[in-house]
Residue, then its C-alpha position, 0 to 999 in steps of 0.5 A: x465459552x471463549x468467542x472463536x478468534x476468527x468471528x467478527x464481532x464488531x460493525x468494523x470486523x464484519x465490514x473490514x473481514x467481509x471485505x478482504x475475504x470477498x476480495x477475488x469476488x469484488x474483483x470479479x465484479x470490477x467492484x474493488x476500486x469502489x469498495x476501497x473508498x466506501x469502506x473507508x468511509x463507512x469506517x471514518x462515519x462509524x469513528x464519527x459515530x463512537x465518538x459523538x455518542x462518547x463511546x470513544x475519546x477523541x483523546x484517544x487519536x495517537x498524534x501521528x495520526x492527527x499529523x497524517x488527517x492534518x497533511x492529507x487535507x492539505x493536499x486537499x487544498x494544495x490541489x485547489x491552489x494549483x487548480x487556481x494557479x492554471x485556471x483549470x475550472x470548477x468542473x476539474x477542481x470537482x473531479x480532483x476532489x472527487x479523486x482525492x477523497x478516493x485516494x489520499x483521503x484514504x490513507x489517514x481515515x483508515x489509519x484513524x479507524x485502525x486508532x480508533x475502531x474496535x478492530x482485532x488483528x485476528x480477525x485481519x489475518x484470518x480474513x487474509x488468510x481466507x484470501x489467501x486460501x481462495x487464490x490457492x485455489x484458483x491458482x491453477x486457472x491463471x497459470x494455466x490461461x495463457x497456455x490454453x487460449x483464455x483471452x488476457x481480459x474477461x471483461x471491463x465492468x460497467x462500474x467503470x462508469x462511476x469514474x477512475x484513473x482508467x479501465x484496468x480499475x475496473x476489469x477482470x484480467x487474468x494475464x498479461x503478455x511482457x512486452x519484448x519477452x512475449x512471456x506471461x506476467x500476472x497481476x490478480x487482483x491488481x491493475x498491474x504486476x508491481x502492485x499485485x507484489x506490493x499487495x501480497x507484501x501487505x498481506x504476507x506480514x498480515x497472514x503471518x500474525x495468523x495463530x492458527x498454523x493451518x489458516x497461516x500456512x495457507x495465507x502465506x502460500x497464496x500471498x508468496x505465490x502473487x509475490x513470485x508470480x507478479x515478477x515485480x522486482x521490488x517485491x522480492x527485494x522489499x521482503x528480503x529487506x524488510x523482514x530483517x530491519x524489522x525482527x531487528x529493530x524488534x530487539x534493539x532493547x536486547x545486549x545481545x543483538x549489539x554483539x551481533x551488529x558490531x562485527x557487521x559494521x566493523x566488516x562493512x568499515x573493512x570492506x566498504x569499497x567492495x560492498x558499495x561496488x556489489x550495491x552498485x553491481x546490483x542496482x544495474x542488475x536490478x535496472x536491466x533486468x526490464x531495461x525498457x522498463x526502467x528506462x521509461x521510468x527514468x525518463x518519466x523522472x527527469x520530466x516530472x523534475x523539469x517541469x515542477x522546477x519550471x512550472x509549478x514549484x510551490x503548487x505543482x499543476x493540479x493534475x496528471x498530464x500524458x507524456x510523449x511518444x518517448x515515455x508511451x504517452x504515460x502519466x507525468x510522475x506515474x510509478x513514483x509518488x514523489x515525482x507524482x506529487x512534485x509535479x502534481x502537487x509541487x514541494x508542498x505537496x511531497x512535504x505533505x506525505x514526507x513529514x507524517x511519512x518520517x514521524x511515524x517510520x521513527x515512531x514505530x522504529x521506536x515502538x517496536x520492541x514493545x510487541x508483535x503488533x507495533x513490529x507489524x505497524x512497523x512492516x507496513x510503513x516501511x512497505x509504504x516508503x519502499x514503494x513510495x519510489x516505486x508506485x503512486x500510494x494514492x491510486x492504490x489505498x483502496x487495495x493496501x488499506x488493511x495495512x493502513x488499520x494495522x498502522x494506525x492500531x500500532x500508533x495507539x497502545x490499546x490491544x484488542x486481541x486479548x483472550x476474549x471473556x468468558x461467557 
């Protein structure tokens, strides 16, 4: 008889769908911001592993993936320089290493797993969709903990102790109260609001590969509901964007998909000035609709910019520095991975993520039309590149990291959700 779809059969699906479907248990614990980083570790031993017993080719690592391992150690040693351009001493050298190996390091190893590993989609999306069952079911105690006197946080692990970039890593907070509105927002199992939408945008794309309608209905419903109740603003714009770009880019190959674009583009030459005036109109609306908001990410921008122009342009300072009052004492270049890494890391840090970044949204634009699978790699980098303005990738890998398998499974043309044989 066939093996149930839904069944891990592998080291790597048993790690990897234990893992997502433990998720609001992992939370519960303050554990999650551990558990990213072993598992990609775990997973980066076991591809050591395959290929040193020869189970594997190293030939079978996709060149994007090898651009990713080469950029992502050359943060590694950018970080160094910077370390030693400021004098910052070997203790703080350690501790950002220890950081990098939990956050940048994260991003290729994953992908290398998802290249390399025996890892099926299916098991992926039935876990996500379990994950998705769980939080339609423990919906109702956070919608309902504001209103009956639950306090905003349960607690803050001890885990904390092992180090991370502060305590709401590694607390148990069930609602959080909008400044200025006094309304409740909510961010489940993330640090905060955005990435909780950024998160359910990975697993609604992930859930939708479910082939059981039941399971995918479920996974679906779970995930829109973090999307929607997260009130992140780039969530909702990001899943009405993607999706499209996607399903097109999916049909580029097909006559008649041609048909449909040149109206559009013959409209937009038409109507060129309106559209822009409406875009505009919209990015306004976008801003204003959490104008402290956007103004302190701005502010946080142009600080992040002055100061790698004036300070460190090649290298960047080496780590995060607070800023002042005027941006509530936030990190430098937080919410945004390219002012993060200019300021941070200087050019050659933003060069380091921008170059693997561009090769592979091209690769996988181009692979598109090939397959459902390759479509998926697709949505994942996109969401990547999308919230790369938005959010700093590294400090959240350890959350997004099924999307990471599912790129690197995409680079590769392998397909291990085949029927399984017959027993």
């Amino acid at each position: 008889m066939a093996a149930p779809a839904d069944h891990p059969q592998t080291a790597p699906e048993r790690l990897i769908g234990g893992a997502i479907a433990g998720t609001w248990l992992l939370w519960l614990f303050g554990a999650l911001y551990i558990a990213g980083p072993v598992i990609g570790w775990l997973l980066a031993a076991l591809v050591f592993v395959e290929l040193y017993l020869g189970r594997k080719s190293i030939a079978i690592v996709p060149a994007a993936v090898w651009l990713w391992l080469a950029a992502m150690t050359a943060l590694l040693l950018i970080l160094w320089a910077g370390h030693a351009n400021f004098s910052l001493g070997t203790g703080q050298t350690i501790k950002s290493s220890i950081g990098w190996a939990k956050g940048w390091a994260l991003i290729a190893l994953f992908m290398l797993a998802g290249a390399v590993l025996d890892i099926r989609v299916s098991v992926i999306a039935r876990a996500a969709c379990r994950l998705g069952m769980w939080t339609l079911v423990i919906l109702p105690l956070f919608l309902a903990a504001p209103f009956i006197g639950l306090p905003e946080t349960l607690w803050v692990s001890p885990l904390k102790a092992v180090g991370g970039p502060g305590p709401e890593y590694f607390a148990t907070i069930l609602y959080t109260i909008e400044p200025g509105a006094g309304t409740p927002r909510w961010q489940f199992f993330a640090p905060w609001s955005p990435a909780a939408g950024m998160v359910a945008l990975v697993y609604i794309f992930i859930a939708a590969r479910e082939q059981n309608l039941a399971w995918r209905a479920a996974g679906l419903a779970g995930f829109l509901a973090i999307a929607v109740l997260s009130q992140s603003r780039l969530a909702l714009v990001a899943l009405a964007v993607i999706a499209p770009v996607v399903w097109a880019c999916g049909k580029v190959d097909r006559g008649w998909i041609w048909w449909l674009v040149a109206p559009a583009f013959l409209l937009i030459g038409l109507f060129g000035t309106d559209l822009l005036a409406f875009v505009d109109q919209l990015a306004s609306d976008f801003s204003s609709a959490r104008a402290d908001s956007s103004r302190v990410r701005a502010a946080l921008g142009r600080i992040a910019l002055d100061r790698w122009e004036d300070e460190a342009y090649w290298f960047g300072h080496g780590v995060v520095e607070n800023g002042p009052h005027l941006v509530e004492y936030m990190p430098i270049g937080s919410h945004h991975s390219w002012y993060g890494l200019l300021f941070v890391k200087g050019l050659l840090g933003a060069i380091a993520l921008g170059l693997p970044m561009a090769i592979t949204l091209g690769n996988l634009v181009w692979r598109a039309r090939l397959g459902a699978l390759q479509r998926m790699g697709l949505a994942m980098i996109l969401i990547l590149a999308l919230y790369s303005f938005g959010e700093n990738l590294e400090i959240l890998a350890y959350l997004f990291w099924p999307g990471l398998i599912l790129i690197g499974k995409a680079l590769v043309s392998t397909n291990l959700d085949q029927p399984a044989p017959q027993e």
